[in-house]
PQR file of N, CA, C, O and H, with PARSE charges and radii, in Angstrom:
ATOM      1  N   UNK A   1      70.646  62.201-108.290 -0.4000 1.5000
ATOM      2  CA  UNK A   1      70.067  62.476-106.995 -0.0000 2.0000
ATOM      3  C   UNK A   1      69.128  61.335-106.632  0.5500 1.7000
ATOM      4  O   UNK A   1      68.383  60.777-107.438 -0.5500 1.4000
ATOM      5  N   UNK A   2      69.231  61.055-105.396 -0.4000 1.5000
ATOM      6  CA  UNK A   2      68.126  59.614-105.092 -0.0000 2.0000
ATOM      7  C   UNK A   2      67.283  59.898-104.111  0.5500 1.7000
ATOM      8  O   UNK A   2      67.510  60.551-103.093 -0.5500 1.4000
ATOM      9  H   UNK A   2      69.836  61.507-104.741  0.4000 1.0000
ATOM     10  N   UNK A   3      66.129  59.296-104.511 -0.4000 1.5000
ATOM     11  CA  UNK A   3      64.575  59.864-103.562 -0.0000 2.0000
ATOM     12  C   UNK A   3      64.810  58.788-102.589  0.5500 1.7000
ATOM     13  O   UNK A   3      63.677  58.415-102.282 -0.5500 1.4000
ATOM     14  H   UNK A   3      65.945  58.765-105.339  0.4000 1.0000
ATOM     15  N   UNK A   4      65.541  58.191-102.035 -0.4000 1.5000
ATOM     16  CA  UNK A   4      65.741  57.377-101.582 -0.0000 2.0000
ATOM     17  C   UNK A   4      64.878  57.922 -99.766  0.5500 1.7000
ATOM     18  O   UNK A   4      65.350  58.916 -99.215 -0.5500 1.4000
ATOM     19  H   UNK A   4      66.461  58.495-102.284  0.4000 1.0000
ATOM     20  N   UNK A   5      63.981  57.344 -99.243 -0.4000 1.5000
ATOM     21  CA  UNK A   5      63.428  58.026 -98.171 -0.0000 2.0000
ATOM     22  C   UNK A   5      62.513  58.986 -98.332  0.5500 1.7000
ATOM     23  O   UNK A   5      61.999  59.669 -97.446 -0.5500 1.4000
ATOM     24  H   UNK A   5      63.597  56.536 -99.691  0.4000 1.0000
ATOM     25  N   UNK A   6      62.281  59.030 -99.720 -0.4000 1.5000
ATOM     26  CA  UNK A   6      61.208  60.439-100.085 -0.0000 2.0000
ATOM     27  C   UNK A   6      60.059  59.924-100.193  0.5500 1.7000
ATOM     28  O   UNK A   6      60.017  58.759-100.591 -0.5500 1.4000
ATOM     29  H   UNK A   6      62.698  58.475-100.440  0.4000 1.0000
ATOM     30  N   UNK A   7      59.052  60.480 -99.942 -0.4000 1.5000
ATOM     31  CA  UNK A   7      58.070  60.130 -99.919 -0.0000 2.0000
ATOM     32  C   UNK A   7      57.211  60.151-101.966  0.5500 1.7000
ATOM     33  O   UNK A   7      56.268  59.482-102.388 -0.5500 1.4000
ATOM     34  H   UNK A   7      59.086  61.426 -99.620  0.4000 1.0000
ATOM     35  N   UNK A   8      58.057  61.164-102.686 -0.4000 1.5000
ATOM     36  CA  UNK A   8      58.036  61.341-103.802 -0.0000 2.0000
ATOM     37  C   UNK A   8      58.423  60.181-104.815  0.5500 1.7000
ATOM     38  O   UNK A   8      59.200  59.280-104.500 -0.5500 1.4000
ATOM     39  H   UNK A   8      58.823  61.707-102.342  0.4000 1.0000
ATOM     40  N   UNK A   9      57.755  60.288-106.176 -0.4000 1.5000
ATOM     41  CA  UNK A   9      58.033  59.170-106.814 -0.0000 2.0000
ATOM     42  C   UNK A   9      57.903  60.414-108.539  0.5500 1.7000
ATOM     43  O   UNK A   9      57.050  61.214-108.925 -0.5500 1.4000
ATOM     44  H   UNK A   9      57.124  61.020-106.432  0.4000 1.0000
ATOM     45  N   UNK A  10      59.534  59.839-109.219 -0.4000 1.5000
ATOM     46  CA  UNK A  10      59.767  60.376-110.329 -0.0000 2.0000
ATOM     47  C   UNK A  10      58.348  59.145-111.651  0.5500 1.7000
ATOM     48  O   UNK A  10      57.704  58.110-111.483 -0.5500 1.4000
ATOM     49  H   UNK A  10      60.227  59.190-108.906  0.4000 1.0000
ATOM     50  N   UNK A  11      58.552  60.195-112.869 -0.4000 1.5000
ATOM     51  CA  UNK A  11      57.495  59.597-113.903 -0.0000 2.0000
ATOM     52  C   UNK A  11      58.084  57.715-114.033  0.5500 1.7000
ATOM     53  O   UNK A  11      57.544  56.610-114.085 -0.5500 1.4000
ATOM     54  H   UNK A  11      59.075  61.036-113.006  0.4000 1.0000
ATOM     55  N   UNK A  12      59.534  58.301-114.038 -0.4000 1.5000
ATOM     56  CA  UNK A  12      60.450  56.882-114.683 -0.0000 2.0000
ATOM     57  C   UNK A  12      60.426  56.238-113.253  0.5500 1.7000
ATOM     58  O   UNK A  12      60.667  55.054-113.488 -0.5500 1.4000
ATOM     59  H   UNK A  12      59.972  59.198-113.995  0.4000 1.0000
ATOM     60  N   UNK A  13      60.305  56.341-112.217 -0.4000 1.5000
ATOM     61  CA  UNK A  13      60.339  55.664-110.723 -0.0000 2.0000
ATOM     62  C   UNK A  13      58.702  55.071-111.119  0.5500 1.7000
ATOM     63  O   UNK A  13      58.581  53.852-110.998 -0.5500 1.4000
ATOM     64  H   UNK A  13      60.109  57.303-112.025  0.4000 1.0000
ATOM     65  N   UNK A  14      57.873  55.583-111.423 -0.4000 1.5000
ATOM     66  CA  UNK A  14      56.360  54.736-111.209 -0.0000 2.0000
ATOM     67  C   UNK A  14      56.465  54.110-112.624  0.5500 1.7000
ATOM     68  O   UNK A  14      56.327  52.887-112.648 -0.5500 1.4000
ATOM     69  H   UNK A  14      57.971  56.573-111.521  0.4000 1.0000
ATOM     70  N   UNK A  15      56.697  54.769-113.875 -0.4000 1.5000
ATOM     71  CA  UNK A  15      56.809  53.252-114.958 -0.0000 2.0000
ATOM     72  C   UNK A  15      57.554  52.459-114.564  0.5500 1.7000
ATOM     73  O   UNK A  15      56.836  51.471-114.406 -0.5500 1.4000
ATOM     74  H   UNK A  15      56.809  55.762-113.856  0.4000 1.0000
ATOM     75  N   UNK A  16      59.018  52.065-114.148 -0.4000 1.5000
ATOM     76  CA  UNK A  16      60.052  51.196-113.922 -0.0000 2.0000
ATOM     77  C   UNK A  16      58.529  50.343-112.648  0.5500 1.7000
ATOM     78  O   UNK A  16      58.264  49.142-112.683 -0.5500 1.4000
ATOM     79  H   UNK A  16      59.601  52.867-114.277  0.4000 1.0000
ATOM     80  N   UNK A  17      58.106  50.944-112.089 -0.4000 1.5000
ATOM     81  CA  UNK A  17      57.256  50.358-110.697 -0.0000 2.0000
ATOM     82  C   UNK A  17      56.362  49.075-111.377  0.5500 1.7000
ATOM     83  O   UNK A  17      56.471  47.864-111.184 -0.5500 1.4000
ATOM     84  H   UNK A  17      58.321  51.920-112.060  0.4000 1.0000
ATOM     85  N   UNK A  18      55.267  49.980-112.412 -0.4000 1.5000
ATOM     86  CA  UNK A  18      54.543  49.923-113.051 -0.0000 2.0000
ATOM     87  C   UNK A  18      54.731  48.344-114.090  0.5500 1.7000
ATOM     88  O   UNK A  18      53.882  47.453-114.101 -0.5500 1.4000
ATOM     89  H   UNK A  18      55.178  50.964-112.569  0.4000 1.0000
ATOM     90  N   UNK A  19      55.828  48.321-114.765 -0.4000 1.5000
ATOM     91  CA  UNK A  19      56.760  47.727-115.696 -0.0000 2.0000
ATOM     92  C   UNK A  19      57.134  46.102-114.489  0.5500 1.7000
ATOM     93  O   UNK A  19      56.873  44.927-114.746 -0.5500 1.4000
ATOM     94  H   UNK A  19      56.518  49.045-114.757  0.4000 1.0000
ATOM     95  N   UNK A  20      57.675  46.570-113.457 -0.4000 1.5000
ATOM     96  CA  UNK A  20      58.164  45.813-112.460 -0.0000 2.0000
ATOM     97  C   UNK A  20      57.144  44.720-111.769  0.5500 1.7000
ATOM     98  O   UNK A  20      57.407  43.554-111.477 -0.5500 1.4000
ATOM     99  H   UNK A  20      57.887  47.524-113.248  0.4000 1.0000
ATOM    100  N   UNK A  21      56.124  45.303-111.624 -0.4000 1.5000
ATOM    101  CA  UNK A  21      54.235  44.874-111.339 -0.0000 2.0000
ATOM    102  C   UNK A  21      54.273  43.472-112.385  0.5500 1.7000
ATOM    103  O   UNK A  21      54.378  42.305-112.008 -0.5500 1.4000
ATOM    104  H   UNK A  21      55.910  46.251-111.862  0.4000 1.0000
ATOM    105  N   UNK A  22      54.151  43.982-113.853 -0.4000 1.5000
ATOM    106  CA  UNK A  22      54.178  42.799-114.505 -0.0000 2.0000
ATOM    107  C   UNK A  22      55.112  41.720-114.569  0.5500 1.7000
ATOM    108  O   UNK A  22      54.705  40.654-115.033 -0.5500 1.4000
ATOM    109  H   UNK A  22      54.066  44.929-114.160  0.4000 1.0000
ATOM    110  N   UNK A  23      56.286  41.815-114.185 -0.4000 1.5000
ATOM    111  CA  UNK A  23      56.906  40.939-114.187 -0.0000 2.0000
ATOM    112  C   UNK A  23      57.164  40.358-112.754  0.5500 1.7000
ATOM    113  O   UNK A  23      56.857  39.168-112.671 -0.5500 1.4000
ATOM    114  H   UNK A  23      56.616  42.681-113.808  0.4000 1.0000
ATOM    115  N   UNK A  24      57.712  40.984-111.479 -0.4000 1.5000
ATOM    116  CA  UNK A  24      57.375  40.363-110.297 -0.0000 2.0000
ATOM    117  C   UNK A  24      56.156  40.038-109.566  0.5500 1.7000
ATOM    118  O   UNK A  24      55.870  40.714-108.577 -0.5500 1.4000
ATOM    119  H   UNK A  24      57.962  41.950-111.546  0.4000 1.0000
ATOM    120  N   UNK A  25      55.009  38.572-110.141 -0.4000 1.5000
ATOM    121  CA  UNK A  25      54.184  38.933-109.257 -0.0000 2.0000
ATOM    122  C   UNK A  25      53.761  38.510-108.206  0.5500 1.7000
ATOM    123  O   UNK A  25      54.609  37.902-107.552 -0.5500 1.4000
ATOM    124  H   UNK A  25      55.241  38.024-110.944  0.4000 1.0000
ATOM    125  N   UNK A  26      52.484  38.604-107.631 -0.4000 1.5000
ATOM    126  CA  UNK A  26      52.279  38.246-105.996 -0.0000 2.0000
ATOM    127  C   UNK A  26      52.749  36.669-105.907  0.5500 1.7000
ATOM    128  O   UNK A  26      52.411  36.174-104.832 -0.5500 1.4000
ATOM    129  H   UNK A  26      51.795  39.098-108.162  0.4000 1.0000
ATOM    130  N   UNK A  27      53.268  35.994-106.556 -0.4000 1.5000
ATOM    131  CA  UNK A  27      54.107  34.907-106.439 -0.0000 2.0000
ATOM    132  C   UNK A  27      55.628  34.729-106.313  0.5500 1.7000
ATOM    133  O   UNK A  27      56.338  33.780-105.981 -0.5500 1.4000
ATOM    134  H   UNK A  27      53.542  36.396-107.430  0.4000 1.0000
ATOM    135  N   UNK A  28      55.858  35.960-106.691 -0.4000 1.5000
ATOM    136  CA  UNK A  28      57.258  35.612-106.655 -0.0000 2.0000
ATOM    137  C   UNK A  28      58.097  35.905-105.385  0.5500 1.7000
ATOM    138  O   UNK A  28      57.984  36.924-104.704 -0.5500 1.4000
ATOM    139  H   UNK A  28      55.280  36.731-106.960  0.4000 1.0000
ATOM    140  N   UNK A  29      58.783  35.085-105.200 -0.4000 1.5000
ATOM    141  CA  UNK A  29      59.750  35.213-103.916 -0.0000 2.0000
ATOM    142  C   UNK A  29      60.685  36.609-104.268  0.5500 1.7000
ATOM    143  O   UNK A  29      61.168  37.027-105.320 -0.5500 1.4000
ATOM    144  H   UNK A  29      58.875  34.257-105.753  0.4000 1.0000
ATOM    145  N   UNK A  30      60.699  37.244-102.508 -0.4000 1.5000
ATOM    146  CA  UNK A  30      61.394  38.520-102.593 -0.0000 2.0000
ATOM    147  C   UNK A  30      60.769  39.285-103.695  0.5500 1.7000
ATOM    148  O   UNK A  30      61.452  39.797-104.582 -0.5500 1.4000
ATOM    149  H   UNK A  30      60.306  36.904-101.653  0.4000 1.0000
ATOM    150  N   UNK A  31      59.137  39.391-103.638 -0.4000 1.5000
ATOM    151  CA  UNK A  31      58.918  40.503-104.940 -0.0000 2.0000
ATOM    152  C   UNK A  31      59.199  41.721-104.810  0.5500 1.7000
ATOM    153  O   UNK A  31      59.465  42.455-105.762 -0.5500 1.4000
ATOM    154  H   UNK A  31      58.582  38.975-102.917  0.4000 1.0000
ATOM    155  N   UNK A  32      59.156  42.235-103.067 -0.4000 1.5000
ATOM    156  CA  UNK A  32      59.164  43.510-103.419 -0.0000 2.0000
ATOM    157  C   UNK A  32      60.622  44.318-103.287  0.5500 1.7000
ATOM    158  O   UNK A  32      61.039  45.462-103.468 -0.5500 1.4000
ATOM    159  H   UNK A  32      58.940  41.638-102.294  0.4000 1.0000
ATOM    160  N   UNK A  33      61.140  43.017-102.858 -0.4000 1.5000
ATOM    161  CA  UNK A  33      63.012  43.567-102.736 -0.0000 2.0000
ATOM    162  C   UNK A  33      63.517  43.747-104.422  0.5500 1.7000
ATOM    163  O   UNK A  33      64.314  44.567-104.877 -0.5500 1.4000
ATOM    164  H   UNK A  33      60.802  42.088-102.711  0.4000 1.0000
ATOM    165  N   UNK A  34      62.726  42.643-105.163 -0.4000 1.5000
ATOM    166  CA  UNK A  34      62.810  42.792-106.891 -0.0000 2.0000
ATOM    167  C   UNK A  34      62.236  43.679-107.338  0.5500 1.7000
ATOM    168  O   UNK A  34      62.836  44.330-108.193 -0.5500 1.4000
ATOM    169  H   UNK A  34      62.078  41.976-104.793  0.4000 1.0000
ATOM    170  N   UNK A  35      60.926  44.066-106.989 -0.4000 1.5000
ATOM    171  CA  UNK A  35      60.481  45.423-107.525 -0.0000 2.0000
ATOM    172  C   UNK A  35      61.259  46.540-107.328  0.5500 1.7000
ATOM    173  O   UNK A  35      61.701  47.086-108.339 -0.5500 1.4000
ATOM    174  H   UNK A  35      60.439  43.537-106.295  0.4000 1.0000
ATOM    175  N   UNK A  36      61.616  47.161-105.871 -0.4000 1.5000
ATOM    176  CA  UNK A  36      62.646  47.978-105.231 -0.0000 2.0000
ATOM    177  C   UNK A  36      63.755  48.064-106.340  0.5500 1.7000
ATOM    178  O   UNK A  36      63.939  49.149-106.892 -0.5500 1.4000
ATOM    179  H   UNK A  36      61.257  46.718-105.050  0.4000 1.0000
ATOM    180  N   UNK A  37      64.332  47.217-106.610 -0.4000 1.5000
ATOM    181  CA  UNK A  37      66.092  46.661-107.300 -0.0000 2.0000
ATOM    182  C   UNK A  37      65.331  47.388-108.805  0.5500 1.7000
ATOM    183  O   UNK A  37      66.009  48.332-109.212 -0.5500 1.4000
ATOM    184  H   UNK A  37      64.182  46.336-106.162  0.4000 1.0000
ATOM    185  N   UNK A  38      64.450  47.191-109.407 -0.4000 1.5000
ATOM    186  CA  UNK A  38      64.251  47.357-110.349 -0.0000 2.0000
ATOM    187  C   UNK A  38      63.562  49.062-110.495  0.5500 1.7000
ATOM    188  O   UNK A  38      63.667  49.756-111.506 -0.5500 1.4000
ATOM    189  H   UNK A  38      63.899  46.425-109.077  0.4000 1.0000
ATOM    190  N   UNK A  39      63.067  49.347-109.588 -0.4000 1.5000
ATOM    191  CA  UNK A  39      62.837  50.846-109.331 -0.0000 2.0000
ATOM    192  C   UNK A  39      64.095  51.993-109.386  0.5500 1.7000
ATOM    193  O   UNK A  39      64.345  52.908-110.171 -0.5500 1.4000
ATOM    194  H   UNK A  39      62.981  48.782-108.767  0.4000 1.0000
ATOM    195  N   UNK A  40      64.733  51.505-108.211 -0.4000 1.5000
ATOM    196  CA  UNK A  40      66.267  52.300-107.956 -0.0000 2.0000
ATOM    197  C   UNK A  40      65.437  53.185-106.871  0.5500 1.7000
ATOM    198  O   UNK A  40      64.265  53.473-106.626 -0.5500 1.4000
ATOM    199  H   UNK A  40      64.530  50.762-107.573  0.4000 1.0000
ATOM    200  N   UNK A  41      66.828  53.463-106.333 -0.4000 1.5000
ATOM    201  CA  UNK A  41      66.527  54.734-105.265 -0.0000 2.0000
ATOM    202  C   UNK A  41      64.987  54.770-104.359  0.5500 1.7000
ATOM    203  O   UNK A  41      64.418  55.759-103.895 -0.5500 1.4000
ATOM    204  H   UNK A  41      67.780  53.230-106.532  0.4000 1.0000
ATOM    205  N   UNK A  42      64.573  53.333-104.306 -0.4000 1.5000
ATOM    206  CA  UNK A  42      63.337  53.162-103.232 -0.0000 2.0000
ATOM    207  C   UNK A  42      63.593  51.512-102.593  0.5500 1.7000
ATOM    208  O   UNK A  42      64.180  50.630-103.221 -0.5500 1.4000
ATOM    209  H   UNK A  42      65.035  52.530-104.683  0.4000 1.0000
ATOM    210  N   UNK A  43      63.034  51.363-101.282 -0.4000 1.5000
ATOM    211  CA  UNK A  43      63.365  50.480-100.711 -0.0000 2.0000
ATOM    212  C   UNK A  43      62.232  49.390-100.946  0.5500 1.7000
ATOM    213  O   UNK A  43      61.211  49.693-101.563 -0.5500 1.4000
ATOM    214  H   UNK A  43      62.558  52.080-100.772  0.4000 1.0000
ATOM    215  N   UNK A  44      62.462  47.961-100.378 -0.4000 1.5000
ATOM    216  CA  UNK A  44      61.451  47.173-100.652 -0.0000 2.0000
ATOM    217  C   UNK A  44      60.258  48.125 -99.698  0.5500 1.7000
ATOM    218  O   UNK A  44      59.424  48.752-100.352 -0.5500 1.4000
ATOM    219  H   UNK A  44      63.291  47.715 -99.877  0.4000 1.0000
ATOM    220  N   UNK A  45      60.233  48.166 -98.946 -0.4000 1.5000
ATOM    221  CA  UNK A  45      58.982  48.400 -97.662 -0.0000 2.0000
ATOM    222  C   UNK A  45      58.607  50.425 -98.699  0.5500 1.7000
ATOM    223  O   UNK A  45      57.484  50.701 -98.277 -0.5500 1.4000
ATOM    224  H   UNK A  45      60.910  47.657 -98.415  0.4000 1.0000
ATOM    225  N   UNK A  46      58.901  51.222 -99.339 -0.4000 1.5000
ATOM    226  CA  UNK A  46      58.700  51.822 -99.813 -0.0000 2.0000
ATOM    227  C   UNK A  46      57.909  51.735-101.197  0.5500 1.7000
ATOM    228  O   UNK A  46      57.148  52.613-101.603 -0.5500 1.4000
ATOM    229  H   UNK A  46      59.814  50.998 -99.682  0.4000 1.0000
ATOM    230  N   UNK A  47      58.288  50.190-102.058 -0.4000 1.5000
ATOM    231  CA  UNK A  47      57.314  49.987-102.894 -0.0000 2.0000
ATOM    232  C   UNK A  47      56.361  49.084-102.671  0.5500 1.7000
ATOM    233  O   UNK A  47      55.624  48.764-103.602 -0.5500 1.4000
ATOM    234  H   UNK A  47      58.906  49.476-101.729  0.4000 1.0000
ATOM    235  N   UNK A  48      56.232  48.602-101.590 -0.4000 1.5000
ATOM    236  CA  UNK A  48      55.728  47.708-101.241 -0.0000 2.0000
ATOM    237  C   UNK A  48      53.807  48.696-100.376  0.5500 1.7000
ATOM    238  O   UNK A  48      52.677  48.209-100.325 -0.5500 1.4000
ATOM    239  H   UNK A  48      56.831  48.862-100.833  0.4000 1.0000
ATOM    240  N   UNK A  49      54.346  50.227 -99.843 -0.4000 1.5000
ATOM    241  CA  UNK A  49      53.986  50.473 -99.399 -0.0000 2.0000
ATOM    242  C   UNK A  49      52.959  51.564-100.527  0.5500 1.7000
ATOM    243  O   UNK A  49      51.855  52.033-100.248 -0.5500 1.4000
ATOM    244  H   UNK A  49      55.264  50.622 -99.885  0.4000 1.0000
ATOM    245  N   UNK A  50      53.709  51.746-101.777 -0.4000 1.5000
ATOM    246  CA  UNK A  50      53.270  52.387-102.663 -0.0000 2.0000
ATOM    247  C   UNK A  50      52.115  51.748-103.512  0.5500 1.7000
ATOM    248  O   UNK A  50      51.155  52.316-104.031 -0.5500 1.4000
ATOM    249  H   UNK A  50      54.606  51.365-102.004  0.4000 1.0000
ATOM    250  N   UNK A  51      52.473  50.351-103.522 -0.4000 1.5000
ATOM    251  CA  UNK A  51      51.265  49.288-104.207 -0.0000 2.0000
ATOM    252  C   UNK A  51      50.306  49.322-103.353  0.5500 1.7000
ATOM    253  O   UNK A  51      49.306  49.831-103.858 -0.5500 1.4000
ATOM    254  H   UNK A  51      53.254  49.889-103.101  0.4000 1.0000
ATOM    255  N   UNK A  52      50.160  48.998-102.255 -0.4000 1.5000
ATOM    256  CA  UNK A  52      49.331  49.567-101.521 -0.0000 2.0000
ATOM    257  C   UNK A  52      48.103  50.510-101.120  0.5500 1.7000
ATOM    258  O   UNK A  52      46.952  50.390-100.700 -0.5500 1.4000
ATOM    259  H   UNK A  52      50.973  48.585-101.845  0.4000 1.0000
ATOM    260  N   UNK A  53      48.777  51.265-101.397 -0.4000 1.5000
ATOM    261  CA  UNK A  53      47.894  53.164-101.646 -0.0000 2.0000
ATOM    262  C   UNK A  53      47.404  52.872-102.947  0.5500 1.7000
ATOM    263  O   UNK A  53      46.183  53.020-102.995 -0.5500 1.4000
ATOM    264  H   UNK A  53      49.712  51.362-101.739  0.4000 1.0000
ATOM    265  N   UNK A  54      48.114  52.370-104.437 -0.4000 1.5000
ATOM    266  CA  UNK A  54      47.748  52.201-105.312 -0.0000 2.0000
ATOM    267  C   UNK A  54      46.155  51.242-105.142  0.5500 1.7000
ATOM    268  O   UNK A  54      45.060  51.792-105.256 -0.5500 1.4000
ATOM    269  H   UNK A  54      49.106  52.250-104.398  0.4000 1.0000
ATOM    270  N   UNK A  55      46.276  50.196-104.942 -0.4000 1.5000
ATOM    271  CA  UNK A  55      45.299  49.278-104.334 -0.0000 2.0000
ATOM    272  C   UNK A  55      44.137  49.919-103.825  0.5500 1.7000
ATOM    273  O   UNK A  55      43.040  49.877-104.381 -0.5500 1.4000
ATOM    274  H   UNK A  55      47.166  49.749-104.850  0.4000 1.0000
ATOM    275  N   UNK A  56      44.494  50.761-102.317 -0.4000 1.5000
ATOM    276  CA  UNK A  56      43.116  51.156-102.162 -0.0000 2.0000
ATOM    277  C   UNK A  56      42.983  52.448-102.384  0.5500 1.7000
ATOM    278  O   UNK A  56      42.570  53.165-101.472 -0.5500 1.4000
ATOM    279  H   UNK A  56      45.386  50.795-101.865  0.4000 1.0000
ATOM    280  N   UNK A  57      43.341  53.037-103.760 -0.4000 1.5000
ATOM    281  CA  UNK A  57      42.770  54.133-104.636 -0.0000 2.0000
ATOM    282  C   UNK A  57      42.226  53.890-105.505  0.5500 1.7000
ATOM    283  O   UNK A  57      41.709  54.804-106.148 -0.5500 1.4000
ATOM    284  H   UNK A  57      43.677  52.455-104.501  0.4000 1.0000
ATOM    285  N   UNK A  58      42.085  52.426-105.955 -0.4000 1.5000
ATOM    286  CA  UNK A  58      41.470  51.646-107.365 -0.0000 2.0000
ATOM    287  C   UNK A  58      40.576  51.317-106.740  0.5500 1.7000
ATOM    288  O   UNK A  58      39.462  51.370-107.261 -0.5500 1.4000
ATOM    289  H   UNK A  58      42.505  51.684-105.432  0.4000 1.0000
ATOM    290  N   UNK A  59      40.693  50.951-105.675 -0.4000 1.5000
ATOM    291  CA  UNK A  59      39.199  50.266-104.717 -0.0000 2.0000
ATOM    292  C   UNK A  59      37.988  51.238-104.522  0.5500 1.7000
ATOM    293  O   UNK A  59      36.775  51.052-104.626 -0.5500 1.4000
ATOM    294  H   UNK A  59      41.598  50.908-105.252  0.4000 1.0000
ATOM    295  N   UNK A  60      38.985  52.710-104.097 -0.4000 1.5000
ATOM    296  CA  UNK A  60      37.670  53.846-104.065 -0.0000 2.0000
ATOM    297  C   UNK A  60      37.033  54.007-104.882  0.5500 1.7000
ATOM    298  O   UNK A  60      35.818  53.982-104.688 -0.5500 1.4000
ATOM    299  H   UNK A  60      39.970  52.861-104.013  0.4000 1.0000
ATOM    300  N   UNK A  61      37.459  54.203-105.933 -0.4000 1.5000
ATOM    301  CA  UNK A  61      37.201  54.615-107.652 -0.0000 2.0000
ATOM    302  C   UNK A  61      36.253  53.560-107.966  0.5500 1.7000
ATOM    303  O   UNK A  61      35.264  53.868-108.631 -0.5500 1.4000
ATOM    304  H   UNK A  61      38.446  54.223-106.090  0.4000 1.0000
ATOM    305  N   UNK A  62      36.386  52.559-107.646 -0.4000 1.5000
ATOM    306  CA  UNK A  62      35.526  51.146-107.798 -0.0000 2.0000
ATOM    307  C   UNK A  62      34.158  51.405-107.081  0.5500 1.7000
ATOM    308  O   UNK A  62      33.053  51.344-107.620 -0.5500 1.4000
ATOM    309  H   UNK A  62      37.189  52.309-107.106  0.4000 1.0000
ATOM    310  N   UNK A  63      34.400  51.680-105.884 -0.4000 1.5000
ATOM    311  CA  UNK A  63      33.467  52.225-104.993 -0.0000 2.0000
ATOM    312  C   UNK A  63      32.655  53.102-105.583  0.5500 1.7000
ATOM    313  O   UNK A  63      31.494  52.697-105.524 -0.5500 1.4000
ATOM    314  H   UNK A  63      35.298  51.729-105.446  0.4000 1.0000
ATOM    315  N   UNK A  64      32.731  53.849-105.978 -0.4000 1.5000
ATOM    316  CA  UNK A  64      32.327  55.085-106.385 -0.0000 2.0000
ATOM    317  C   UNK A  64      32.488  56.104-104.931  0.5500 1.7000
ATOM    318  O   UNK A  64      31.523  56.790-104.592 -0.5500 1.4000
ATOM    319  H   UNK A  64      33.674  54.178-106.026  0.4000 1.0000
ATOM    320  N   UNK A  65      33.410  56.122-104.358 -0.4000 1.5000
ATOM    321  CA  UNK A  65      33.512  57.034-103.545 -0.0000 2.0000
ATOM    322  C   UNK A  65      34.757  57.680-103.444  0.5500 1.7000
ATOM    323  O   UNK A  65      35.392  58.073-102.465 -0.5500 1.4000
ATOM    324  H   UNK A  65      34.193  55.565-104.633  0.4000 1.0000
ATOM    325  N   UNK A  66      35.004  57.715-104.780 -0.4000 1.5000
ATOM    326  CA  UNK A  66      36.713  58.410-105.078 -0.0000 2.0000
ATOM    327  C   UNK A  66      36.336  60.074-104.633  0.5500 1.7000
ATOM    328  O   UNK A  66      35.407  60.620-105.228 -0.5500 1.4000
ATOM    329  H   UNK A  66      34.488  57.396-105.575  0.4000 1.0000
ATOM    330  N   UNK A  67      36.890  60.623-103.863 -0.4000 1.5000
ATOM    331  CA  UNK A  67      36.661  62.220-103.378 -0.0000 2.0000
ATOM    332  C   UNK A  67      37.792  62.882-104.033  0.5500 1.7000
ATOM    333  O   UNK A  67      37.863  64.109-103.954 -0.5500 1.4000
ATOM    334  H   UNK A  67      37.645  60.180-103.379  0.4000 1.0000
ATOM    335  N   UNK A  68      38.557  62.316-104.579 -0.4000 1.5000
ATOM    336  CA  UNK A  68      39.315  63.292-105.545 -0.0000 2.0000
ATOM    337  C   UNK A  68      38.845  64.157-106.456  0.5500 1.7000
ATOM    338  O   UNK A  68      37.949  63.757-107.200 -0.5500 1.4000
ATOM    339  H   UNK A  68      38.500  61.320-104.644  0.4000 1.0000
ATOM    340  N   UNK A  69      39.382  65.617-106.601 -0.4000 1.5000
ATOM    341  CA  UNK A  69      38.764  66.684-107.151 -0.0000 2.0000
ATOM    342  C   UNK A  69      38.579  66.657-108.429  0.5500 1.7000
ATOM    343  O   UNK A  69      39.642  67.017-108.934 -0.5500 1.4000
ATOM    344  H   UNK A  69      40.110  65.942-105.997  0.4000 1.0000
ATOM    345  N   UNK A  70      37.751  66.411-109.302 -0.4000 1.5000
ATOM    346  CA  UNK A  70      37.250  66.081-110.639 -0.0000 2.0000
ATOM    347  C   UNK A  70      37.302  67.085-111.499  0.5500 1.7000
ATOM    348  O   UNK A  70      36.959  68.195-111.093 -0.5500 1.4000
ATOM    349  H   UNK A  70      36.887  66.119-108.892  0.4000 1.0000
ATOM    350  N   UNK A  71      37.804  66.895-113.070 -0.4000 1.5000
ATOM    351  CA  UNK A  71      38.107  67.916-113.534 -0.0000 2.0000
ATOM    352  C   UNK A  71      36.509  68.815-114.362  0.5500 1.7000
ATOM    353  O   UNK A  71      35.387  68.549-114.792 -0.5500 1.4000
ATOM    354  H   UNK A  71      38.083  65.993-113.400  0.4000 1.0000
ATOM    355  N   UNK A  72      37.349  69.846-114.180 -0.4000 1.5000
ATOM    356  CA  UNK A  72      35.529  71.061-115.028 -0.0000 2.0000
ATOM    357  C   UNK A  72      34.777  69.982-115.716  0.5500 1.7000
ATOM    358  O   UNK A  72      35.339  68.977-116.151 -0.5500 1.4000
ATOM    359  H   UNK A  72      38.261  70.063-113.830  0.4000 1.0000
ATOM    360  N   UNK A  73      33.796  70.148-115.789 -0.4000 1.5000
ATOM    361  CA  UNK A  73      32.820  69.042-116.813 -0.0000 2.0000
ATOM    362  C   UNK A  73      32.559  67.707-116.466  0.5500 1.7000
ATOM    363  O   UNK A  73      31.634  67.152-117.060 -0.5500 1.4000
ATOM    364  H   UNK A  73      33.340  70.965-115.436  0.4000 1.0000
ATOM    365  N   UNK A  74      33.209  67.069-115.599 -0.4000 1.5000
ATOM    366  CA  UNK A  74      32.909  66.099-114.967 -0.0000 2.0000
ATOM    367  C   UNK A  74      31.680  66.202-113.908  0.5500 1.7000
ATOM    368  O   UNK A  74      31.352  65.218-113.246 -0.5500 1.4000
ATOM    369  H   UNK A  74      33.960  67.520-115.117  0.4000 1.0000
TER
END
């Protein structure tokens, strides 16, 4: 089955992503059509759009203004 258009991302869709990060990087020509190819079942402009969100969710957290719900004891 392919998430292809989904807004969803499988465990093995974000390691393959993840995995893909280290080896295509912000240098390389066509990275994110290579990242995509190496994902499966997501388009360049879909991982391209996912690094992204990734980016400025590390930025909040950096911030200290991550509003994500923190677990008991935190």
């Amino acid at each position: 089955m392919s998430s292809r258009g989904s807004g969803s991302w499988t465990v093995k869709q974000n390691k393959d992503f993840e995995e893909a990060l280290a080896v295509f990087d912000k240098d390389t020509p066509d990275r994110w059509r290579n990242v995509a190819k190496a994902v499966g079942g997501k388009t360049a402009e879909e991982v391209k759009r996912h690094y992204e969100i990734l980016v400025g969710d590390v930025k909040l957290i950096e911030s200290g203004r991550d509003e994500r719900p923190q677990a008991p004891g935190n």
